[in-house]
N, C-alpha and C positions, 0 to 999 in steps of 0.2 A: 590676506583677507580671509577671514571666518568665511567658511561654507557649509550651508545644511544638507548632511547625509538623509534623504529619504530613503523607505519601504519599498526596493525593486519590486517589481512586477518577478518573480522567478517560477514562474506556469502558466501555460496560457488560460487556465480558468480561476487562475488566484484574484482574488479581491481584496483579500485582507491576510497577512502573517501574525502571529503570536510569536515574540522573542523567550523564545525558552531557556536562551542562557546571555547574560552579558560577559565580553571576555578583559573587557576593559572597565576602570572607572574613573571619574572625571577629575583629572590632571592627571593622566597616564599619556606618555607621548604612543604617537600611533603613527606606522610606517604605510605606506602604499601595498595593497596585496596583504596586508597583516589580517587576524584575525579579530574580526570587532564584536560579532555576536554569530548567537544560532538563530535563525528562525525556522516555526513551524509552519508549514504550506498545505495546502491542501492536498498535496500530493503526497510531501516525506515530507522529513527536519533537513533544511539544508544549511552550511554557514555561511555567514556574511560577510565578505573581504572588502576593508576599506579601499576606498579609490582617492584618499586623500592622506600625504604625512603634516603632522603635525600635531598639536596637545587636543585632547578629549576635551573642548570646556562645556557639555550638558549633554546631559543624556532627556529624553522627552519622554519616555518608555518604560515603564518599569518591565522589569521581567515575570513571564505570565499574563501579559497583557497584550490585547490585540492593537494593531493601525492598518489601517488602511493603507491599498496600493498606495504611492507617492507620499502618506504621513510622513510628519517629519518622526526622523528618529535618534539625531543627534546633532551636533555641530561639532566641528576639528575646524581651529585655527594656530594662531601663534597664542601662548602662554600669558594670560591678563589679558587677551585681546576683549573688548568691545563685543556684544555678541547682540546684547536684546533688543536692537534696533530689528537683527533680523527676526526676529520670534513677534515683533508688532506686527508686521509686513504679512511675514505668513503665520498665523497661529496655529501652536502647536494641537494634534490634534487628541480629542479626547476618547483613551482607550478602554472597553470594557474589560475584568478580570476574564482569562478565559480557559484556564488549566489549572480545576482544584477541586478538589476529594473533597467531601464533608458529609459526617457520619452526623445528624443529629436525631435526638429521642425524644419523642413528645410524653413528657410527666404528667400529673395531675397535681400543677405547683404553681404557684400567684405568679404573674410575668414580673419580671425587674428589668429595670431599663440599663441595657449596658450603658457602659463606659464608654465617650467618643475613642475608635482607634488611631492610635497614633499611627502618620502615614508610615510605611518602610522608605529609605531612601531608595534613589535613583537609582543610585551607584551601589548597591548591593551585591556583589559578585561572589565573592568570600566566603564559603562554607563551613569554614572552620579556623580555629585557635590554639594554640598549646598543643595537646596528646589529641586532638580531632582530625582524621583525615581532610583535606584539601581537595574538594573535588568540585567540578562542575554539576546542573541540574541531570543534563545530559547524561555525563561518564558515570555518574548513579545508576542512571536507569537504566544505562546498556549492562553496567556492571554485573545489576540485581540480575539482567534476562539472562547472561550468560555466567552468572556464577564466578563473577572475579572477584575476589580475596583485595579491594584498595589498596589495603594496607604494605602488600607485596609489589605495589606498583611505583614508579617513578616518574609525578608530573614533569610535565617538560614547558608549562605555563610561568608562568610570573610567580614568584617563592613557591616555587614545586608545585604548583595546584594541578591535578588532573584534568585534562581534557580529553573530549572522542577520541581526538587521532591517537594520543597514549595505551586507546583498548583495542583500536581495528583492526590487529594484527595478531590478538591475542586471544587465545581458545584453549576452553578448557574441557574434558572429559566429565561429561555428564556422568552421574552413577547411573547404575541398572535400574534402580526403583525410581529415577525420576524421569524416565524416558517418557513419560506419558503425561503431560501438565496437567495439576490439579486442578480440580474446579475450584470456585469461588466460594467460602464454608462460609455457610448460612449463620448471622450472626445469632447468640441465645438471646430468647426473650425473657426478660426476668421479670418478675413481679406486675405482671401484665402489661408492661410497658411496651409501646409499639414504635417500634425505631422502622429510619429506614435510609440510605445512602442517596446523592444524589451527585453526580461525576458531570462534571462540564463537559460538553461538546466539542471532540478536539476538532480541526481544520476539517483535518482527511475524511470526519466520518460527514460534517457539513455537506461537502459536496458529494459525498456517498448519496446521501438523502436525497438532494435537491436536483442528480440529473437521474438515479433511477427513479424518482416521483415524477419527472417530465418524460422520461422515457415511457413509464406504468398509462401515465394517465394522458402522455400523448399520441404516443403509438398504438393503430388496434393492434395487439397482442393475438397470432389464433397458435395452434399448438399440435405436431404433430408426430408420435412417438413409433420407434420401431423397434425390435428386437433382433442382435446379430449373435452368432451363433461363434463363441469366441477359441473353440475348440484349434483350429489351426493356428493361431493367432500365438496360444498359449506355447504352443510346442515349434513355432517359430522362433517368440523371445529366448525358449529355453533355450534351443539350440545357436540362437545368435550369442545369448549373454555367455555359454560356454568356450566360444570361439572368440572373444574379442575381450580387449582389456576395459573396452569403453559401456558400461552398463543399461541396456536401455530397457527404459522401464513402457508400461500400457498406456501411460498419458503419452509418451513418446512416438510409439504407435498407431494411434488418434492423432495427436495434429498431423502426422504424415498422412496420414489416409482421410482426416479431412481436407489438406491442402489438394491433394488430387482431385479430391471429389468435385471441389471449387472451379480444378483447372476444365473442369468437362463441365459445370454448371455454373458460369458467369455470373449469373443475374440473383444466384444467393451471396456472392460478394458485391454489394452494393448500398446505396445510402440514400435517404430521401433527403433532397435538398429545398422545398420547400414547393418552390415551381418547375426542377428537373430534378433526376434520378441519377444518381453517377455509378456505373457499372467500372468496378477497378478492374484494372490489366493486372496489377501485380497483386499478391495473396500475403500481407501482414495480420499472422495472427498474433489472437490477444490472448494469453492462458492465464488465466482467472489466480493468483493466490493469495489466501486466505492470512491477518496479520491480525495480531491482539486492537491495535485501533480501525482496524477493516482490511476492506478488500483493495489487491491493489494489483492492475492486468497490466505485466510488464508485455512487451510485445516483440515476436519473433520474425523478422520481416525475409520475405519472400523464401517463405518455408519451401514453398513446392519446389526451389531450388537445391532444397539440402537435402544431404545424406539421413538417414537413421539415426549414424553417429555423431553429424553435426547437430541433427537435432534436441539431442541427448544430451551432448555439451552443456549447450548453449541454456534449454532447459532450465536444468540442474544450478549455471549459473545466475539466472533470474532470481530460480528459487529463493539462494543464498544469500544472493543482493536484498531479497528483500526481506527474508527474515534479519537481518543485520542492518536494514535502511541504509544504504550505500546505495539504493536505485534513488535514480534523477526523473526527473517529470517527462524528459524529452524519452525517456524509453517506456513510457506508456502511453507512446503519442501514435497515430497514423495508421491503427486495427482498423482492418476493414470486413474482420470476422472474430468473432472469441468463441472460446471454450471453458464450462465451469466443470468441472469434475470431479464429481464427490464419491467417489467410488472408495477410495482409499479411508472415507469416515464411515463405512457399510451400509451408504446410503443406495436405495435399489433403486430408486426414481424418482426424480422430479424434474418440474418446471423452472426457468432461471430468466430476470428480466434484462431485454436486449440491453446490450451496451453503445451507447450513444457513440462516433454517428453509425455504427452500422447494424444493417436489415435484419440479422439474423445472430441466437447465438446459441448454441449446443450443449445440452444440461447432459452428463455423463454420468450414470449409474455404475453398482458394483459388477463384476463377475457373481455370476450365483449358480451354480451346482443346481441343476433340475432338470428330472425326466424330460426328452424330447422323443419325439419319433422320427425314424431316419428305414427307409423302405420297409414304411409297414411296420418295423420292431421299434418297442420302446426302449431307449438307451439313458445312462446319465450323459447329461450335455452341462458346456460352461455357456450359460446366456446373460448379455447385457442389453441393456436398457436404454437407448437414447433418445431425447426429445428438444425438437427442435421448436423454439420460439422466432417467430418471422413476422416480420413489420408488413400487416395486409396492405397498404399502402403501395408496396416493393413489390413483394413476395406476394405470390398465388398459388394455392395449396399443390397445384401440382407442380408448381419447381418444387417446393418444401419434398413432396413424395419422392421425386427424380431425384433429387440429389442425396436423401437419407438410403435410397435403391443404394446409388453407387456407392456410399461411404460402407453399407454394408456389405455389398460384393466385395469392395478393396480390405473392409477388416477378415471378411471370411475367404480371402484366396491371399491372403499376406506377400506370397512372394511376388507380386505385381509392386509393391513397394522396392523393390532392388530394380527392377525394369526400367 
């Protein structure tokens, strides 16, 4: 019997996916566990394994186009089977386009009325013909971030086509001059003509928007900033990163010395729950990184239990997860404190808005070179800058002051982190 594949739920704040790639089309037989599509989430791109074997008869979905939790997204039955009794029952649901670039120019030219567009089919999977590489939407656009050569590669899909899992494994050597991503070059304007781009709203940046707008305009925000004096700190890492095969870097650092700080000030790990307050026992931090479609806070759970070096590790492996979207929704789940840290962009200070559900989160400035006085005499000192955002609700400036005390005592006596 014919059964309709719906639109999992695969986040707990997803509402809606965009199918960014289909990996099948319709009379392609399909095994259980096989690969039927990608979808994008509001978290990452994850793929979609059938739970059903048998023949592909309709796709509901074109690709680039959103559904709703539970939309249907296809049927898999037996080969000629009957299918559109179930599509009366439940109709299929209807999706807006929701991933497309479009550069238009406004002329000074009489309007003409297009052409109706002919739809695209359903079953569009196929990228290519003849002397055209074979690739998926996806294995493009990982390709293009990390500079792989298609043409060198061997899909492992249906008549050679490329897919993700064909790149994940593969790394290429950036050159020297491109170590640094370009900006975005400003398109020319000719003939006084004024153009201007307009890029759909992917998933991820959706709910970017929509819980730090709840967080901005639901939490009072107050703000309170201190100065640590990063001098020990500096000639700690030196002397740890010379002794140890395992590298740790000043974000490294900081969540160990915010976790501490935590464990002596409870009441800034904690979350307003609407009619009670939940003070967490354990200390899951959220470390803020930065990705061309946003922000995405993979989460380190019960830091104040690791080492330096696990810290480091583990880090490090976030990081790379998530510039290579290989992170899952459940590892940016259960922060009960975050950290943004912009030190590394030569940013000296700012403000950063809490990360839902918890009370507080920690905007991290540069090291910066500047005179300090130290008995009396003026010296060069390394100062950093941090500010902490706290949800008045929770927080009362003077935890906010106690706990920014202790996280500076712990960055300026560093060897209480080995303790």
């Amino acid at each position: 019997m014919a059964e309709i594949i719906r639109m999992p739920r695969m986040s707990d704040t997803m509402t809606e996916g965009v199918i960014a790639a289909w990996h099948k089309k319709v009379g392609d037989n399909v095994k259980s566990g096989e690969l039927l599509a990608e979808v994008e989430t509001d978290k990452a791109t994850m793929e979609l394994e059938s739970y059903e074997t048998g023949t592909l008869l309709y796709i509901g979905v074109e690709q680039g186009h959103a559904v709703p939790v539970n939309g249907i997204l296809a049927i898999i039955g037996k080969a000629g089977e009957e299918f559109q009794s179930l599509l009366n029952e439940a109709a299929p649901v209807t999706a807006a386009p929701a991933t497309s670039n479009e550069t238009m120019v406004a002329a000074a030219a009489p309007a003409v009325a297009a052409p109706a567009a002919t739809p695209a089919p359903a079953t569009h999977d196929m990228t290519s013909e003849g002397d055209r590489i074979k690739a998926s939407p996806l294995a493009k656009k990982i390709a293009e971030e990390k500079g792989i050569d298609l043409s060198t590669i061997k899909g492992s899909a249906e008549n050679g086509r490329i897919v993700k899992r064909d790149l994940e494994n593969i790394s290429v050597e950036a050159p020297q001059a491109a170590a640094v991503a370009a900006p975005m070059a400003m398109p020319v304007v000719v003939n006084g003509q004024e153009s201007y781009e307009e890029v759909s709203v992917s998933q991820m940046r959706k709910t970017i928007a929509r819980r730090l707008s709840e967080s901005n305009f639901t939490a009072p925000h107050f703000f309170v900033t201190f100065e640590a004096n990063m001098g020990k700190a500096m000639a700690f890492r030196n002397e740890a990163n010379a002794n140890s095969t395992t590298k740790i870097s000043f974000n490294d650092i900081m969540i160990k010395a915010v976790a501490m700080a935590l464990r002596q000030h409870p009441k800034a790990n904690s979350s307003w729950l609407g009619d009670k307050i939940r003070y967490n026992h354990h200390i899951h931090i959220g470390m803020a990184v930065g990705m061309d479609e946003g922000l995405v806070v993979p989460v380190i759970k019960f830091a104040d239990q690791k080492t330096l070096s696990q810290l480091a590790v583990e880090a490090k492996s976030w990081v790379e997860k998530a510039k290579t979207k290989k992170i899952a929704p459940a590892d940016m789940s259960g922060n009960t404190f975050t950290i943004s840290n912009m030190g590394m962009f030569d940013v000296e200070n700012f403000t950063a808005i809490i990360n839902p559900p918890d009370a507080c989160i920690l905007a991290v400035g540069k090291i910066k070179e500047t005179p300090i006085v130290e008995n009396g005499e003026i010296k060069v000192g390394h100062v950093m800058k941090m500010t902490l955002s706290s949800d008045h609700r929770v927080v009362d400036g003077s935890i906010a002051s106690a706990f920014l005390k202790s996280l500076k005592d712990n960055l300026e006596n560093p060897m209480k982190m080995l303790l």
